[in-house]
C-alpha positions in Angstrom: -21.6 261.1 123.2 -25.2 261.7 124.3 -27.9 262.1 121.8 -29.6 265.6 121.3 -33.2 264.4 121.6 -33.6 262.2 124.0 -34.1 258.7 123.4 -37.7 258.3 126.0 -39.4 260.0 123.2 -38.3 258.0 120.2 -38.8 254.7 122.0 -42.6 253.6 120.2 -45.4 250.8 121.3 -46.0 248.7 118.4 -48.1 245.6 118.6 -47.8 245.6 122.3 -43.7 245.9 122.2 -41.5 248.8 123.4 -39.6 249.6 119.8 -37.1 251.6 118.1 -37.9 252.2 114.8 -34.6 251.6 112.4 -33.7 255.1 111.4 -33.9 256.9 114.8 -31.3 253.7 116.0 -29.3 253.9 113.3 -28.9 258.2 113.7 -28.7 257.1 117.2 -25.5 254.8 116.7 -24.2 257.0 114.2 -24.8 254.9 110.4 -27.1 255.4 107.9 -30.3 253.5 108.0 -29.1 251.7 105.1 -25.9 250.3 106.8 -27.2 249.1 109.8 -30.2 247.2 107.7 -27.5 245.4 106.0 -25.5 244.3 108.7 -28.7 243.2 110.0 -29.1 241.2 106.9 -26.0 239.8 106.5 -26.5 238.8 110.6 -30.3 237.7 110.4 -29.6 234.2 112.7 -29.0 237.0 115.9 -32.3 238.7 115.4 -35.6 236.4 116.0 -38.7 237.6 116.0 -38.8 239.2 119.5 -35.9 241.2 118.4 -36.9 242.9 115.4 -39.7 242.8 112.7 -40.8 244.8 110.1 -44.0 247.6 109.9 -46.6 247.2 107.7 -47.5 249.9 105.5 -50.3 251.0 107.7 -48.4 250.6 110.8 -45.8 252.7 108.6 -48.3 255.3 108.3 -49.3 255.4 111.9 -45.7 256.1 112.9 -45.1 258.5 110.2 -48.5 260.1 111.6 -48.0 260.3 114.9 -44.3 261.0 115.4 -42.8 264.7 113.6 -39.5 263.5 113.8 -39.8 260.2 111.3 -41.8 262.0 108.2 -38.6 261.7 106.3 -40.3 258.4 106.4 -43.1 259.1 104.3 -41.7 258.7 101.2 -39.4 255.9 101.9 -39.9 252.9 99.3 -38.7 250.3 101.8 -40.8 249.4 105.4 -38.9 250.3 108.2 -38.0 247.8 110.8 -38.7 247.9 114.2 -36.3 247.2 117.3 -37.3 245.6 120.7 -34.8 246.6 123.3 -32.6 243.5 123.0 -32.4 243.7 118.8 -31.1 247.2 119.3 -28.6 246.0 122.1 -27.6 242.9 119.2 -27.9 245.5 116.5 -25.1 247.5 118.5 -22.9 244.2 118.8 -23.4 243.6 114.6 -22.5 247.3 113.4 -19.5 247.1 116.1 -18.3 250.7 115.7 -17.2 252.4 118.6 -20.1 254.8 118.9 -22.4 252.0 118.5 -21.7 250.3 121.5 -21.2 253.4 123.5 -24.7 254.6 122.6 -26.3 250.9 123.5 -25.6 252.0 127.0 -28.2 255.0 126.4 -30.5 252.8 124.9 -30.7 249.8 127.7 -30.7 252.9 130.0 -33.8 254.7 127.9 -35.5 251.5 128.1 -34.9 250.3 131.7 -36.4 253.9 132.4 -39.5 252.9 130.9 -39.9 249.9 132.2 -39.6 252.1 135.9 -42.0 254.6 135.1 -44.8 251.9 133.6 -43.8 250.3 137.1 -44.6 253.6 139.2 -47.8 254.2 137.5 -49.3 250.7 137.6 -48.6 251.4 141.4 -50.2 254.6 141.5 -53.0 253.2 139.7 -53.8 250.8 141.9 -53.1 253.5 145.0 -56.1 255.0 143.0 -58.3 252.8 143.1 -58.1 251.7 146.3 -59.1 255.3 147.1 -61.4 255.4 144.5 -63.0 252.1 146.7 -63.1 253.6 149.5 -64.8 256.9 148.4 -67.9 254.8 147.1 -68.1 252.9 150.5 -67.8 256.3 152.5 -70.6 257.7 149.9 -72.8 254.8 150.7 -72.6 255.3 154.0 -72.8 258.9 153.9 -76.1 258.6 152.1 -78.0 256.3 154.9 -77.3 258.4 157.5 -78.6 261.2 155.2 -81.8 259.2 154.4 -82.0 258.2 158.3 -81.4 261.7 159.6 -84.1 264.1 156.7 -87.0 262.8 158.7 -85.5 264.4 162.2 -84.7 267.2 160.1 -88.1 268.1 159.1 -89.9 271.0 160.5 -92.8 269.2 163.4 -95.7 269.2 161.3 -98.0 272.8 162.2 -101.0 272.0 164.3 -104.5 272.6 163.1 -105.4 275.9 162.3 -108.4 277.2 164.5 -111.4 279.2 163.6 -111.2 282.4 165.4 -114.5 283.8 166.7 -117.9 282.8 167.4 -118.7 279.8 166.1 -122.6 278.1 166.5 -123.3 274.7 166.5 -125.0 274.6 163.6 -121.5 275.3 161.8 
């Protein structure tokens, strides 16, 4: 079973980690929020801090915010929790349903294809700036040959202009 939405676009950056937030995992494994927050709970020794840790109420705010589908958050009395790519593998191996471990496949998936595309852009990036580089030399150089040719490219300067006529030496 594939999800509907697809799981790129739920996968947030909070504090500098890749996350899923726990109520788009747990709709994504098939449980209520609830559920998979107690079997996370009841199995806290397998999630350390790089797994999971819980949003503050402005970082709750931010999400809610910034991301349509999670206003059902807004009014929720509890913080939500946030899931690095190996808490929602382990949070897959805790809830233990059928559906759960299917859907972990999508969600290593989801997150190796992140890790791909941040791959391919730091690459183009850097394809960028080399151009970029190399641009500003070609300018430079451009420009001295502009400054060294505008002289040549002056009109010869007009020779004097002569009195026509008679002129006396007295003048």
């Amino acid at each position: 079973m594939k999800p509907a939405k697809p799981l790129e676009s739920m996968i947030l950056t909070i504090r500098g980690h890749k996350v899923l937030v726990d109520a788009d995992l747990a709709d994504i494994y098939g449980v209520h929020t609830k559920r998979l927050n107690e079997q996370v709970k009841r199995n806290a020794d397998r999630f350390p801090g790089d797994f999971l840790f819980q949003l503050t109420a402005s970082e709750k705010q931010e999400v809610v915010a910034n991301c349509d589908h999670l206003a059902r958050l807004k009014f929720a009395k509890a913080l939500p929790w946030a899931f690095t790519e190996h808490g929602a593998i382990m949070a897959a191996m805790v809830l233990n349903s059928s559906q759960a471990v299917a859907m972990s496949v999508y969600v290593v998936r989801a997150f190796i294809r992140m890790r791909e595309q941040l791959v391919a852009n730091a690459a183009v990036l850097k394809r960028l700036a080399e151009i970029d580089k190399t641009l500003l030399q070609h300018d430079s150089a451009l420009r001295d040959i502009y400054r060294k040719l505008l002289p040549l490219l002056q009109p010869p300067p007009a020779p004097p202009n002569r009195r026509i006529g008679f002129i006396s030496d007295d003048e």
